[in-house]
N, C-alpha and C positions, 0 to 999 in steps of 0.2 A: 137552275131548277130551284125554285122557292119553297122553302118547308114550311110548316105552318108552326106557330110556337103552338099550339093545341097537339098536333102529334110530336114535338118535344115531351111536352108535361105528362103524354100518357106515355111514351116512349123510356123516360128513364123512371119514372118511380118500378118499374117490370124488373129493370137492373138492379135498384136500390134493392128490392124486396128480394129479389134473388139473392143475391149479396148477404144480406142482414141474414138470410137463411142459413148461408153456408158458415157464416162465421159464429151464428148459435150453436149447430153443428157439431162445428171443429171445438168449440169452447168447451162445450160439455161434456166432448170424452179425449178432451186433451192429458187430462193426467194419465187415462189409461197409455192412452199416446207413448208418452212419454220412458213408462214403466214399459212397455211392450220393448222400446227402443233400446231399455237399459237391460232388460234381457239380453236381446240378440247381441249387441256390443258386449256382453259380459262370455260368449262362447270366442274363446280366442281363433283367428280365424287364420293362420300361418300355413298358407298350402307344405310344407313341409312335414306338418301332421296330419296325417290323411282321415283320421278317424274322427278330429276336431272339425275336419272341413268338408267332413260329410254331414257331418250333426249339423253343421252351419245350412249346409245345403237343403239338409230335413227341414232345418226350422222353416224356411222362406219357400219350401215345397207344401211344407202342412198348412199355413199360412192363405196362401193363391188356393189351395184346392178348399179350405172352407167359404170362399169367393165364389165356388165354383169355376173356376178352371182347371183345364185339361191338362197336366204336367208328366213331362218327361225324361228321364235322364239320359242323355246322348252320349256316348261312346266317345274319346278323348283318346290322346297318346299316354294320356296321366288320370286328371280327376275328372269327373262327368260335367259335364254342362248340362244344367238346369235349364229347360226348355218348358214357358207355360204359355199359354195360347187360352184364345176363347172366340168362338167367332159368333156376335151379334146377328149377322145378314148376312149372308150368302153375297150379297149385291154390295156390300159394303167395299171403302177399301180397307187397306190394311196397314197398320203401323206396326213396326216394329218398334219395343224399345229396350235399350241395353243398361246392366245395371254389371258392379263385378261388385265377389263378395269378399275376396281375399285383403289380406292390411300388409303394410309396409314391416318391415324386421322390427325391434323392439330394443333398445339400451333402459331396461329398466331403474339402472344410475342415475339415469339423466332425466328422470321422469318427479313430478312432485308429489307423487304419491306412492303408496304402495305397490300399486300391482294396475299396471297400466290396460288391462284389461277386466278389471275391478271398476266402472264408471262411477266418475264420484263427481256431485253436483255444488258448482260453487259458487258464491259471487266476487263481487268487485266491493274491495273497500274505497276510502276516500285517497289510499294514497295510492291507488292502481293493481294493487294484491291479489290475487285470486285467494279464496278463503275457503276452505270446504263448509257447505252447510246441509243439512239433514233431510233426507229423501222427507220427510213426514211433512217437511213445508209444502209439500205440492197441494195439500190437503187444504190449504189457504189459496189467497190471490199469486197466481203464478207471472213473476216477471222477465218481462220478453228479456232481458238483458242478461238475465242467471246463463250457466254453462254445464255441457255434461262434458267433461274432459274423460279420454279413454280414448287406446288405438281404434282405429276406421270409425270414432261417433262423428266424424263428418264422411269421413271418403272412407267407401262409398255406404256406411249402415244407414244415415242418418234419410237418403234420399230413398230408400227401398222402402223403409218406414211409412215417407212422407206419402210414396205413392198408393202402399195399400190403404194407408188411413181412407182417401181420396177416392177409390175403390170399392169401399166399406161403406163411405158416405155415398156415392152416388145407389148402390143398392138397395141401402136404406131410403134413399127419396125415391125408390122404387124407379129408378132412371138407370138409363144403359148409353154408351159411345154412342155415335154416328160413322163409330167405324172399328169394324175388328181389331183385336190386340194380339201380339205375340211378346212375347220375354225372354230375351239371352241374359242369364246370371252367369257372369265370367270368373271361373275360380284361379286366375291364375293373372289378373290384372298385372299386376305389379311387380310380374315376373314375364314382361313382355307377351302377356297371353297368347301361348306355346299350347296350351292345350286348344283354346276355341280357334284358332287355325288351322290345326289339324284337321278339323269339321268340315272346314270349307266347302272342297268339294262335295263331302258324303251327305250335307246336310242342305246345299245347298237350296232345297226345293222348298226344305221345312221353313227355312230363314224366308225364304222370297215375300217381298213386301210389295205397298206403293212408297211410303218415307219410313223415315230413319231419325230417332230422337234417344239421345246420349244423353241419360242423366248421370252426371259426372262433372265435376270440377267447382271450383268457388266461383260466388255472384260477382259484379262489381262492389268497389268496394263500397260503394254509395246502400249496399244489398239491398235494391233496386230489381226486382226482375230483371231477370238480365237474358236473354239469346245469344250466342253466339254459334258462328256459319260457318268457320273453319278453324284446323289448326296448324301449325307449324310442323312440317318434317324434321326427323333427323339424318343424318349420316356424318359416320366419325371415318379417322384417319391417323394413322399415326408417322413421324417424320423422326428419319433417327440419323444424324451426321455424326463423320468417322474421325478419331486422330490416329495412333499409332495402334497396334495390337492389343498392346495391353499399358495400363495405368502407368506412369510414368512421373518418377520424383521431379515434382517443381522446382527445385534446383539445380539438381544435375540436368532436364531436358528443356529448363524454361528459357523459351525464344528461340528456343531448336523445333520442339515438336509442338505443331499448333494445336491449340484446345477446341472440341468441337462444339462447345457451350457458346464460343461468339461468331462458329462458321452456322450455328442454329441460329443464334440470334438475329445475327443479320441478315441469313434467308425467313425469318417471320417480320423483321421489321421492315421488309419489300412487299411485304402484302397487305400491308394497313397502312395509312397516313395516317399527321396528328392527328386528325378529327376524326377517326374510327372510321373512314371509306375503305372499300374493298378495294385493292389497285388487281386483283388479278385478272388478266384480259377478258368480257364478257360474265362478268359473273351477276352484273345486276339486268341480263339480256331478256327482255320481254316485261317486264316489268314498267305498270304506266300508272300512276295515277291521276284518275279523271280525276274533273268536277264532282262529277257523281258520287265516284267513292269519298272524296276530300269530305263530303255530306255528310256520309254515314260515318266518315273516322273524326268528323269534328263533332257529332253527336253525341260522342262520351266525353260525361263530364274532365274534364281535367284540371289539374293546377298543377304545371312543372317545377314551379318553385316550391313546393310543398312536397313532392316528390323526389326531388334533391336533394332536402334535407332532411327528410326520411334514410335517404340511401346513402345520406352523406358525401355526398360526390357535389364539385364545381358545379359541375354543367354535362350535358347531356353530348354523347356523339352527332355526331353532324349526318348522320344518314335519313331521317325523317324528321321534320316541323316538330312534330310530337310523339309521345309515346306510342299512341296507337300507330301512326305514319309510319314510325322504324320498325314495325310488327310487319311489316310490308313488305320487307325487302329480306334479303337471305342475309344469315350474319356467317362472321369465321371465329370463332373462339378456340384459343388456346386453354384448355382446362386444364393442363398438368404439364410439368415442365422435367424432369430427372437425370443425372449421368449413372455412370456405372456405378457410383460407390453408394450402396444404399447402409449404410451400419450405422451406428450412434457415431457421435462425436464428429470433428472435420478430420481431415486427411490434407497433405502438403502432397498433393498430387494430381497432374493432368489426367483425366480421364479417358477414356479411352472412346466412349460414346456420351453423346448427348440427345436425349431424346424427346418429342414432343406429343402430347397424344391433346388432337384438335376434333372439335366436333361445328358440323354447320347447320343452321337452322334453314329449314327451306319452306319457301311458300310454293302455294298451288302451279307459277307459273316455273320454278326451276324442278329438273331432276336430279336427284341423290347422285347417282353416278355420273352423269355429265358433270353435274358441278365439284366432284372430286379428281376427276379428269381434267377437270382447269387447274385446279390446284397441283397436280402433276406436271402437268405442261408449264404453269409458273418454277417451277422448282426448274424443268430444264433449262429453262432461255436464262436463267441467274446462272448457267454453268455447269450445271451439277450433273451427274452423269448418274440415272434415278435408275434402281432395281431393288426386288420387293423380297430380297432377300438380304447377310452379311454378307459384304465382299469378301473374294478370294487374294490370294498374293496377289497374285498377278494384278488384279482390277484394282486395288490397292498403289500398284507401283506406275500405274499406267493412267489413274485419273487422280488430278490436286481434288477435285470437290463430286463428293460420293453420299446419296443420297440413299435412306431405303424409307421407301412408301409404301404400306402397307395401308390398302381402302376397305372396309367393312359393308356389307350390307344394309341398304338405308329404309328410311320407312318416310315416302313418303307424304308431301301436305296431303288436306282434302279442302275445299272450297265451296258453299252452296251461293248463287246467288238471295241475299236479303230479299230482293224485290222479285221473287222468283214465286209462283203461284200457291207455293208450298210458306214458304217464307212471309209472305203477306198476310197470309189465312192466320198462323200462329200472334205474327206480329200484332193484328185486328182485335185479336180473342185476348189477347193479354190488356190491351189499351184498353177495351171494354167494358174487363171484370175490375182493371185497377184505377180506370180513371186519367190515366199519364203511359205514356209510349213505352213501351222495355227498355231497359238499353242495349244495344247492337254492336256488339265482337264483331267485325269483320273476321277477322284470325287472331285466334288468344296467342300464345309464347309458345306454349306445354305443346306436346306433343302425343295423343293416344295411339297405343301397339295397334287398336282396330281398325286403321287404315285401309289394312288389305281386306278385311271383310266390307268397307263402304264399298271399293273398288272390285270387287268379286258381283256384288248384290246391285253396283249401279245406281244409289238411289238419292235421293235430297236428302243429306242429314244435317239435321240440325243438334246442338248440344247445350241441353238446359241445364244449366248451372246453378243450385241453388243455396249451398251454404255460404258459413260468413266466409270471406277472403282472409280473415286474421284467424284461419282456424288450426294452425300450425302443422297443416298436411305434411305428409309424411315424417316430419319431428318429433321429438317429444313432448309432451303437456298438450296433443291434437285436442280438436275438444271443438264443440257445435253451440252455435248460441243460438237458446230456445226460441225467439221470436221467427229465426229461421225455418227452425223444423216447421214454425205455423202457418209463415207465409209460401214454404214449400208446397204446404198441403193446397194455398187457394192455387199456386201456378197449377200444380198438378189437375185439381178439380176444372179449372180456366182450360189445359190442352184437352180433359176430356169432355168438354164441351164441344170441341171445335165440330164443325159440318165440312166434312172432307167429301 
């Protein structure tokens, strides 16, 4: 089909103008912006205090209802779930989109300021420093690169911000979606959200959408619009092998009674080879990647050798080509290793247990509990005679290798297809408004507790990611870099453009 360069030339100055529109816009009440954000981050928001994270929940209720939305507080095993809605048309469809308000625990210690819920704005000197400098500079040229450090000013305050700004400005241009909005405010993120679970069933009808958009987690590191389509499951386990009763002097018993730190060792060193592969039977089962995907997982930028000595590591394990590639496939990790003697200082003594606590990363195509049931099964065929309790005498005197495996309940992948009707449209709308393609997460690392609500409600979720990746989530010194919060606000304005 042949275009004509005459509908080119009248085709994009519509964009440009559009564009130049939103970013006057956003420029002109970006300080408010900003000042709004450093409000809300300054209400500590610790679901532990019920009365702070009610206030938290007022603020982002009064907030939506001067918008004109409909806001609800929904009933919980614990703190309420903020529910706002608006609906444009009747005949529209409907997005859902999920925001949580709660922040990670706090070591005030280890923090570079004061009062880690005090947001204090800094820059970067010449030698890499973060330097605190004085709210009154906003009053001048505001640079994308300054920082507002403070718990949740990326995850998750900084995106709530971005989108009512977004919100605010479509209002103002006297413009409205092409497709109605709802809002789950999750008070309990980061405490495996135990309360918006509970909702499932009772709320199920309120929640019911057509898609599902998770603003939550960091950009690439490019901070680059970014999309991503799925994320990683977990399910843990823990592995505890036996030596004698009780603790036992390393020289009165040693080379009598075997220690159970290298009858662990060498049942976890039968489940990895050198190059970090799973050896346990079927664990990478279903798992293919096409052409197709190899597309989309070479379409983020990468440089492994830059990434290696970041992380300070040789070389990378041998399970995928690249980083995104080993996002691919299910990991096994050993995260903690312990015997029985936990006190200061060492001991000249065999232990009596040694134990392992493993967690595994699962993608869309394995299950949490089959794939810990392989891991069971591996543990018997090496010998071990596997129950989910401490042995008794008896089983004691009657098996050399005594295993107890206790599995925990898992959470988990979710997966949308990219090229999936949903997945194009956003994909389209981003190219559009920035001129250059997003970049495309197949499946990030991380893992979100709201799995079971994608998996309840059925629907294409996608997850917009929009602050910096160096924002020290969950850590100390967290902290949002401003040109972020700006360029949040055009994704945001770009999804509520879309034509659904």
């Amino acid at each position: 089909m042949k275009i004509s360069y005459l509908a080119i030339l009248l085709f994009f100055p519509v964009i440009l103008i559009g564009q130049s529109k939103n970013d006057a816009l956003i420029h002109d009440n970006f300080k408010n912006v900003l000042l709004q954000h450093k409000e809300f981050v300054s209400i500590p928001n610790l679901p532990e205090n019920v009365d702070l994270m009610l206030k938290n929940i007022n603020w982002v209720k009064k907030n939506y209802e001067a918008l004109g939305f409909k806001t609800s507080l929904l009933e919980s095993s614990t703190l309420p779930i903020l529910f706002v809605e608006k609906e444009y048309n009747p005949s529209y469809k409907t997005v859902l989109f999920y925001f949580h308000i709660d922040g990670q625990p706090i070591n005030p210690s280890a923090w570079n300021q004061t009062d880690p819920f005090s947001p204090v704005l800094k820059e970067q000197n010449k030698d890499g420093e973060w330097k605190q400098i004085d709210w009154k500079k906003l009053d001048g040229e505001i640079n994308d690169e300054w920082r507002i450090f403070a718990r949740a000013a990326a995850d998750d305050r900084a995106p709530i911000v971005m989108f009512l700004e977004a919100l605010r400005i479509l209002k103002l241009k006297n413009s409205s979606p092409k497709f109605n909005i709802k809002v789950i405010f999750d008070p309990e993120e980061e405490y495996s959200s135990q309360a918006l679970l509970t909702t499932l069933d009772i709320y199920k009808d309120r929640y019911a959408s057509d898609f599902f958009i998770v603003m939550d987690g960091p950009a690439h590191t490019s901070n680059k619009p970014t999309l991503t389509f799925g994320c990683r499951g977990i399910a843990t386990c823990s592995i505890t092998t036996f030596g004698s009763k009780l603790p036992q002097h390393s020289g009165h018993y040693g080379n009598y009674v075997s220690n159970p730190v290298f009858g662990l060792a060498n049942l976890l060193s039968s489940m990895k080879d050198e190059n970090g592969k799973v050896l346990v039977e079927d664990y990478y089962n279903g798992i293919e990647i096409s052409p197709e995907v190899s597309k989309v997982l070479e379409s983020v930028p990468n440089n492994s050798e830059e990434l290696n000595r970041e992380l300070g590591i040789h070389s990378a394990e041998k399970i995928g080509r690249t980083y995104q590639e080993s996002l691919q496939f299910p990991s096994l990790n050993v995260r903690q290793i312990g015997t029985s003697w936990k006190g200061e200082g060492l001991k000249t003594v065999i232990p009596e247990y040694a134990i392992a606590e493993i967690d595994v990363r699962l993608v869309a195509e394995t299950d949490g509990l089959k794939q810990l049931h392989k891991i069971k099964n591996h543990i018997e065929k090496q010998g071990y005679y596997v129950i989910d309790r401490d042995p008794n005498d008896e089983e004691r005197l009657s098996h050399k290798k005594i295993a107890k495996f206790i599995a925990t309940p898992s959470v988990n992948a979710f997966r949308t297809d990219p090229d999936s009707d949903f997945g194009n449209k956003i994909r389209s709308q981003l190219s559009e408004d920035f001129g250059h393609e997003p970049i495309v997460i197949r499946t990030m690392g991380g893992t979100v507790p709201i799995v079971p609500l994608i998996d309840k409600l059925n629907l294409p979720t996608i997850i917009v990611p929009m602050v910096n990746m160096d924002n020290n989530q969950h850590s100390p010194n967290e902290n949002i870099r401003i040109g972020n919060i700006k360029q949040g606000i055009k994704i945001c304005l770009s999804i509520l453009n879309l034509d659904l």
